[in-house]
ROVOTI-862764 format. One record per residue (C-alpha): x, y, z. Coordinates in nm, 2 decimals, always signed. Layout:
REM ROVOTI-862764
+--------+--------+--------+
:     c1 :     c2 :     c3 :
+--------+--------+--------+
:      X :      Y :      Z :
...
+--------+--------+--------+
//
This chain:
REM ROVOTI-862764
+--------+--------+--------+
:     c1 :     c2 :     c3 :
+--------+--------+--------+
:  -4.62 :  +1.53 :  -2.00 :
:  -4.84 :  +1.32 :  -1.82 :
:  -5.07 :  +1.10 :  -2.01 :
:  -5.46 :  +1.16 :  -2.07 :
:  -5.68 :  +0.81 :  -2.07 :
:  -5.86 :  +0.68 :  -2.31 :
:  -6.20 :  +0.77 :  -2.07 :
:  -6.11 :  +1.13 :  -2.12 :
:  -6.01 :  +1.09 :  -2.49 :
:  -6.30 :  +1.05 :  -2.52 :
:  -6.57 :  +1.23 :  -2.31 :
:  -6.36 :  +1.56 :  -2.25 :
:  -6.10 :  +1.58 :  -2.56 :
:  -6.16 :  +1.78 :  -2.85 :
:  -6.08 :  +1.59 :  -3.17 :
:  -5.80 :  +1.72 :  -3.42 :
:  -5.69 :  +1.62 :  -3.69 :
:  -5.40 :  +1.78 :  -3.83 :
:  -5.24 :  +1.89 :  -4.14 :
:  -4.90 :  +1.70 :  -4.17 :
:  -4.58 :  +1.91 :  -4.17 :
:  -4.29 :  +1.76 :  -4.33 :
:  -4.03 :  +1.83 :  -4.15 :
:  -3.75 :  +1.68 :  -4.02 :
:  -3.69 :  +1.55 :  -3.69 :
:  -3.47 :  +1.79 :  -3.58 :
:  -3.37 :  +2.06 :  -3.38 :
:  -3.18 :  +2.24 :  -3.06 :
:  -3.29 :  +2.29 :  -2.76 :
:  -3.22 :  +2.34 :  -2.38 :
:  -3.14 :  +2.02 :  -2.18 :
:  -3.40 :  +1.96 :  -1.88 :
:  -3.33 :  +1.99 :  -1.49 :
:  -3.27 :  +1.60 :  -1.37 :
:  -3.41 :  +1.53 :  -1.02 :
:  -3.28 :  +1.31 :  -0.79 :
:  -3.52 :  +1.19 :  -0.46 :
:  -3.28 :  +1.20 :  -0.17 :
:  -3.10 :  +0.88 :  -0.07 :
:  -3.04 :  +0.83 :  -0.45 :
:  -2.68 :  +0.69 :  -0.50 :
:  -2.45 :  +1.04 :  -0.71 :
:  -2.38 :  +0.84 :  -1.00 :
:  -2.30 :  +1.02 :  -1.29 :
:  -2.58 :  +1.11 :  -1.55 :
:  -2.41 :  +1.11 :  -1.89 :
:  -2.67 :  +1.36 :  -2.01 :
:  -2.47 :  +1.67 :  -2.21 :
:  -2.45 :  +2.00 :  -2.14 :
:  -2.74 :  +2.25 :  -2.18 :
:  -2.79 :  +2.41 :  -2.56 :
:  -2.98 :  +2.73 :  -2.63 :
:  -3.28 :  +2.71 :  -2.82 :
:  -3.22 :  +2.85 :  -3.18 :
:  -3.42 :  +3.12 :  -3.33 :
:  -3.63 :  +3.09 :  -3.65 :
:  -3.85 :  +2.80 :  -3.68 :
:  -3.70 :  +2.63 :  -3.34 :
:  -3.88 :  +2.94 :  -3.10 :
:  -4.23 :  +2.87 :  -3.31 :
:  -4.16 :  +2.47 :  -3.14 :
:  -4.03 :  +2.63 :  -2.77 :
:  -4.34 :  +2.87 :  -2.76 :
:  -4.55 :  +2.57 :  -2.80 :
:  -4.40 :  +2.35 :  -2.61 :
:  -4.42 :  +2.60 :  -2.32 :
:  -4.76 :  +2.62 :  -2.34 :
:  -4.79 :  +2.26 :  -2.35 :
:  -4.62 :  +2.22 :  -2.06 :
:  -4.83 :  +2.58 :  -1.91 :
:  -5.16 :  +2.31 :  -1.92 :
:  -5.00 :  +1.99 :  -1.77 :
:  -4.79 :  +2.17 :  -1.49 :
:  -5.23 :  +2.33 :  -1.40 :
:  -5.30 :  +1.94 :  -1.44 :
:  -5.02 :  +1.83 :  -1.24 :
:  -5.08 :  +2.08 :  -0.95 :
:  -5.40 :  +2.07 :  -0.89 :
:  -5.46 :  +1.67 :  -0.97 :
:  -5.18 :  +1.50 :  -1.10 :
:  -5.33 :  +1.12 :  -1.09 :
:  -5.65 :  +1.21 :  -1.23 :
:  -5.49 :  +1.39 :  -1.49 :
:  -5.27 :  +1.11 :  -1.63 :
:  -5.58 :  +0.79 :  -1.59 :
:  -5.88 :  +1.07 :  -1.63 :
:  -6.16 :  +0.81 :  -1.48 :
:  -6.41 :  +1.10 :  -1.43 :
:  -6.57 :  +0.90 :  -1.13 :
:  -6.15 :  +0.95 :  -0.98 :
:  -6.12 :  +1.32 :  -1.02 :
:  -6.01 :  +1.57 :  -0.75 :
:  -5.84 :  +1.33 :  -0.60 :
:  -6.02 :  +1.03 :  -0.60 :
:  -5.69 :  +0.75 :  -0.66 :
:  -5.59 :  +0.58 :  -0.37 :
:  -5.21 :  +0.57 :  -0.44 :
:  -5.17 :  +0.21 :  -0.45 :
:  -5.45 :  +0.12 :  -0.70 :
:  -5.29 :  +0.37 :  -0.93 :
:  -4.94 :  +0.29 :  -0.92 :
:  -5.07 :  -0.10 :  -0.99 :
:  -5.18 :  +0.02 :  -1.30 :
:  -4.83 :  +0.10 :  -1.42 :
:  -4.73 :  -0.24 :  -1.29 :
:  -4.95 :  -0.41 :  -1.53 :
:  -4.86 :  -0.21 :  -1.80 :
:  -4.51 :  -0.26 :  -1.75 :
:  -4.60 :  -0.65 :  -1.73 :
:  -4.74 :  -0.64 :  -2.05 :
:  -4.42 :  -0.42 :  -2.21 :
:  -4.17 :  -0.70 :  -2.11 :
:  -4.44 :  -0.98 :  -2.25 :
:  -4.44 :  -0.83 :  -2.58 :
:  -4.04 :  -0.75 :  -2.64 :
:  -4.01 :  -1.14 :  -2.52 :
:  -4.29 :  -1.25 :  -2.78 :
:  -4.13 :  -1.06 :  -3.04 :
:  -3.76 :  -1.22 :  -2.93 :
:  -3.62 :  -0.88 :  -2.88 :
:  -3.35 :  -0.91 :  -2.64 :
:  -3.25 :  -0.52 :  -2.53 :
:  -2.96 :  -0.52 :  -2.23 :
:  -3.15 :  -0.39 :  -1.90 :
:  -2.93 :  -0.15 :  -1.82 :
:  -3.08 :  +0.17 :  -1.89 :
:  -3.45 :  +0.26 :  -1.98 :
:  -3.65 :  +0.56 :  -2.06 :
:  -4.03 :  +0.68 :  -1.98 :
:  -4.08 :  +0.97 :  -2.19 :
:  -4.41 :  +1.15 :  -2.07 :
:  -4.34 :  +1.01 :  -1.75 :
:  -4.63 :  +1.22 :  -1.51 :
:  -4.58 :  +1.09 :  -1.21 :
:  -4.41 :  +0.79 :  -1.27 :
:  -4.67 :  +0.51 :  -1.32 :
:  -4.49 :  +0.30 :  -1.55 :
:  -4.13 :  +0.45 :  -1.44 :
:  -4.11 :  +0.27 :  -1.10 :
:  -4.21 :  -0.04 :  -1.25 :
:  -3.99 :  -0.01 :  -1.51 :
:  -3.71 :  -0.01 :  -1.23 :
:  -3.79 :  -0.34 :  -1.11 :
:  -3.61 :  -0.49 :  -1.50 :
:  -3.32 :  -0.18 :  -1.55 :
:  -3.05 :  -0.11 :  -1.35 :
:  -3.18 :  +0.25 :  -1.39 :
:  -3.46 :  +0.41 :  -1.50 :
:  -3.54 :  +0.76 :  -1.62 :
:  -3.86 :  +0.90 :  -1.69 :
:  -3.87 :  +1.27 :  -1.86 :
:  -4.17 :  +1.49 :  -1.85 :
:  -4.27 :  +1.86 :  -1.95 :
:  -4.43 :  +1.93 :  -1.63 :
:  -4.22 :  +2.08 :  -1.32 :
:  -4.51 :  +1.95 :  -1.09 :
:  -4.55 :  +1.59 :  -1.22 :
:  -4.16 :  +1.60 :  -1.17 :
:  -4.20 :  +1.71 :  -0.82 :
:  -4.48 :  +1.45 :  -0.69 :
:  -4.30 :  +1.15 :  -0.90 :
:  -4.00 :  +1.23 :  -0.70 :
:  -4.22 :  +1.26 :  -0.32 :
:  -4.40 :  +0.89 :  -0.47 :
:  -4.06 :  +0.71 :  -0.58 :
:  -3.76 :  +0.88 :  -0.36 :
:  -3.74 :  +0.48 :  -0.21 :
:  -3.63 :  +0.36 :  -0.54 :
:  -3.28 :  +0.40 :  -0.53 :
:  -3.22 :  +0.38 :  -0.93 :
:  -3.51 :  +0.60 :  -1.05 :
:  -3.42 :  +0.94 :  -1.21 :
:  -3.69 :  +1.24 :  -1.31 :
:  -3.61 :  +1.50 :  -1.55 :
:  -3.82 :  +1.85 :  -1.65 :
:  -3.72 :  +1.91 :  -2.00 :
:  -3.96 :  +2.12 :  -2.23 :
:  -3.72 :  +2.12 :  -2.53 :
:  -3.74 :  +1.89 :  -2.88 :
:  -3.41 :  +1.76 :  -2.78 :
:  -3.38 :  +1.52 :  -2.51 :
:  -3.13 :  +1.56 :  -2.23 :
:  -2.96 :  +1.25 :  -2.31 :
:  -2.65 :  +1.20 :  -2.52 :
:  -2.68 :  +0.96 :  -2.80 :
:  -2.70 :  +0.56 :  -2.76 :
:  -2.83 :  +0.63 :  -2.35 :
:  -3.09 :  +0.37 :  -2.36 :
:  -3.16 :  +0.01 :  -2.40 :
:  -3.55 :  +0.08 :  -2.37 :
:  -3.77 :  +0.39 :  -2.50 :
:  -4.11 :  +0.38 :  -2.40 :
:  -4.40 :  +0.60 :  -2.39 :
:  -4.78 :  +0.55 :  -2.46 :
:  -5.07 :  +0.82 :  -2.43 :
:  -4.83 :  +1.11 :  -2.44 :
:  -4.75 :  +1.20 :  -2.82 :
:  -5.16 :  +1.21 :  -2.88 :
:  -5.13 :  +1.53 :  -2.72 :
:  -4.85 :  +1.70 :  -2.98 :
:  -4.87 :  +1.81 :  -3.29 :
:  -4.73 :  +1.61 :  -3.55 :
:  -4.40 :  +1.80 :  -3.62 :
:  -4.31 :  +1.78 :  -3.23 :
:  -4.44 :  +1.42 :  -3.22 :
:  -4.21 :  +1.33 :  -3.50 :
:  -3.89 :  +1.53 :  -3.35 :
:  -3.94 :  +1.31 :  -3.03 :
:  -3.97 :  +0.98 :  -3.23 :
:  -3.63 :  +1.10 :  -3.39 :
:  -3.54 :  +1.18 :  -3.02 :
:  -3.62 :  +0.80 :  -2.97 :
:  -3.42 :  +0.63 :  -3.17 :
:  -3.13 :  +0.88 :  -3.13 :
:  -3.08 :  +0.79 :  -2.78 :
:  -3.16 :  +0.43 :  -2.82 :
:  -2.81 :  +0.24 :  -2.81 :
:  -2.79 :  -0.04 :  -3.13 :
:  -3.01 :  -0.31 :  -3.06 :
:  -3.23 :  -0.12 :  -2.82 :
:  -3.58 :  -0.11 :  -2.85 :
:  -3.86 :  +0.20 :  -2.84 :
:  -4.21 :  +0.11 :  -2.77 :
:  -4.43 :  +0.41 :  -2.80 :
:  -4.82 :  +0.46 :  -2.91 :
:  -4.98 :  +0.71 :  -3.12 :
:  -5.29 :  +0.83 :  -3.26 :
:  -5.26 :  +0.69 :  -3.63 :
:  -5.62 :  +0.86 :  -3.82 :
:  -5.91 :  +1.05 :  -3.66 :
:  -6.22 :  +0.84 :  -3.76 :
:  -6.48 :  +1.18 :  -3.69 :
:  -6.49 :  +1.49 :  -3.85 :
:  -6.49 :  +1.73 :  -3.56 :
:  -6.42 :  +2.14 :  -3.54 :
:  -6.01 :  +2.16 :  -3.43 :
:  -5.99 :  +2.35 :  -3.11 :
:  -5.87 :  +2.25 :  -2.80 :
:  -6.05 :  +2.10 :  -2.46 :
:  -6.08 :  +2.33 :  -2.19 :
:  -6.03 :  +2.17 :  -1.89 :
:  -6.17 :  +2.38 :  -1.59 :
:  -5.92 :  +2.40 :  -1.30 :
:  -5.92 :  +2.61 :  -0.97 :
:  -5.89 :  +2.96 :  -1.08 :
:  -5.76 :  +2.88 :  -1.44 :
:  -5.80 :  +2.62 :  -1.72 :
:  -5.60 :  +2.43 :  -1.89 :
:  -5.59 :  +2.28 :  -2.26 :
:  -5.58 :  +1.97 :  -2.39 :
:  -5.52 :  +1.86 :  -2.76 :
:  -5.59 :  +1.52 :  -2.95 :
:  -5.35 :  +1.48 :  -3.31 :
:  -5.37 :  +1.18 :  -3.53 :
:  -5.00 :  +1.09 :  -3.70 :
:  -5.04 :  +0.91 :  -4.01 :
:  -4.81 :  +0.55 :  -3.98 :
:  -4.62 :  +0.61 :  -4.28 :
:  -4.43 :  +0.98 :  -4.14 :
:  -4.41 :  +0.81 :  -3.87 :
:  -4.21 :  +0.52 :  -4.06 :
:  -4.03 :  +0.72 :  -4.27 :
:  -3.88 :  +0.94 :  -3.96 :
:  -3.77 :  +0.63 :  -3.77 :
:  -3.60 :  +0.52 :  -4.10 :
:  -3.47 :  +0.83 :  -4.18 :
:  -3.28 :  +0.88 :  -3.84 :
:  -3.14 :  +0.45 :  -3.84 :
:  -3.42 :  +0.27 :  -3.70 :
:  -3.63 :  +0.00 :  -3.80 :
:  -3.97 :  -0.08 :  -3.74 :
:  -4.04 :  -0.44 :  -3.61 :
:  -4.34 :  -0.42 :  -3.56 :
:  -4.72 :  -0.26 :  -3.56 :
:  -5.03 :  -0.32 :  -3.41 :
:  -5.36 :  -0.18 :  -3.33 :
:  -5.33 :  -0.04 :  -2.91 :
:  -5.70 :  +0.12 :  -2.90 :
:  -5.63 :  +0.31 :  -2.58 :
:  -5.70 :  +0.70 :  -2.74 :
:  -6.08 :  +0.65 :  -2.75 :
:  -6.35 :  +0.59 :  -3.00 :
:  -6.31 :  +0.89 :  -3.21 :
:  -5.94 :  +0.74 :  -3.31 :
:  -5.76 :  +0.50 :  -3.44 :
:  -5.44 :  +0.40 :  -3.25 :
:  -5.15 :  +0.21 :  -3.33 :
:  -4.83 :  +0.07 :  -3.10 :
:  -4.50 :  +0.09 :  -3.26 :
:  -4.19 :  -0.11 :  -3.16 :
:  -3.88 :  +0.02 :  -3.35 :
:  -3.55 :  -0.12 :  -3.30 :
:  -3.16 :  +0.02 :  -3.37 :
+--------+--------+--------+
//
């Protein structure tokens, strides 16, 4: 999944805030496809094999992760960079490559800032981008792992990061619409993803944080934002996003800090620290969690 800005967060987004549903951070599903750009060394990918999705509960969770991923692949085929920094003065096509990918650069910058001020020390051997789009923070990630894999829910975002990036010999994409992420546990030294669980509902959201710290390896670190409390009382339906010949939908969910502290817990992490990260627009409140196993 690609991530929506704060600009459209707030001019285009509905507002939702949801009921919270206890449940655990859990589940089967199917691993995603990994990508490789060519020229990209065959090294071995020590992700597991594929798992069926279970019935019961689990299909309720595929069904709706399909049609999550239904709206961002629209996004990602018709404007993929507009759809991920949604500066409404930059849409249908209005990013000039360069400017955009500097964005990630920055944010990137600012990732390795705060893990230093907080003296966490992960290895840099293996990092993660989950919501990846088209790899805005991913290749700049590279630039401080010795590989780099970003994970999105889009087929299309997957596609373009791979046509951007296919010089960066240690960049990996993945198309994965399932709970479970195709990694085997203790992959990563460094989880990160901002401006991408906004859009889930808080069950999912909370099966991906336990994602997070599943794969992290001991004394990695995640780094991920969310939504924390919707500050407007707004009808809960989703933005229609008018594209060419279809639309697409967009959600907004607020996760309240303490689920999302008790499901890190729960699953062997620790949060070290939490602070405000007001990047999901005026209508929310948003905080920036760094957990650590």
């Amino acid at each position: 999944m690609a991530q929506m800005s704060t600009m459209l967060a707030k001019e285009t987004l509905a507002i939702i805030c949801p009921v919270i549903n206890d449940i655990p951070p859990n589940g089967n599903g199917s691993s995603g496809d990994e990508h490789r750009s060519s020229g990209r060394p065959g090294n071995p990918t020590n992700d597991p094999p594929a798992a069926a999705d279970s019935a019961d509960p689990s299909v309720d969770v595929k069904n709706t992760l399909d049609e999550l991923g239904r709206s961002w692949e629209l996004l990602g085929k018709e404007d993929p960079l507009w759809a991920i920094l949604s500066d409404p003065a930059k849409r249908g096509g209005g990013w000039e490559i360069e400017e955009f990918l500097a964005t990630g650069q920055q944010e990137t910058v600012k990732v390795i800032a705060h893990l230093e001020e907080r003296s966490l020390n992960p290895q840099r051997h293996r990092s993660l981008d989950f919501g990846c789009g088209v790899g805005r923070v991913t290749h700049a990630l590279a630039r401080y792992f010795d590989r780099v894999d970003g994970v999105d829910l889009s087929q299309a975002m997957i596609e373009k990061a791979n046509t951007l990036h296919s010089h960066i010999r240690n960049l990996f994409f993945h198309h994965s619409t399932s709970r479970v992420l195709p990694f085997v546990d203790e992959t990563f030294d460094l989880v990160y993803s901002r401006l991408v669980l906004q859009h889930m509902a808080t069950d999912i959201a909370l099966s991906y944080i336990g994602e997070f710290v599943r794969v992290l390896r001991p004394g990695g670190v995640a780094v991920f934002q969310a939504p924390s409390r919707c500050l407007v009382d707004q009808e809960v339906k989703p933005s229609e996003i008018h594209l060419s010949g279809d639309s697409a939908f967009i959600e907004m969910h607020a996760h309240p800090p303490e689920v999302i502290e008790r499901t890190v817990e729960d699953c062997g992490g620790r949060i070290a620290d939490v602070r405000d990260d007001p990047c999901a627009g005026e209508a929310f409140e948003s905080l920036k969690y760094t957990v650590v196993r």
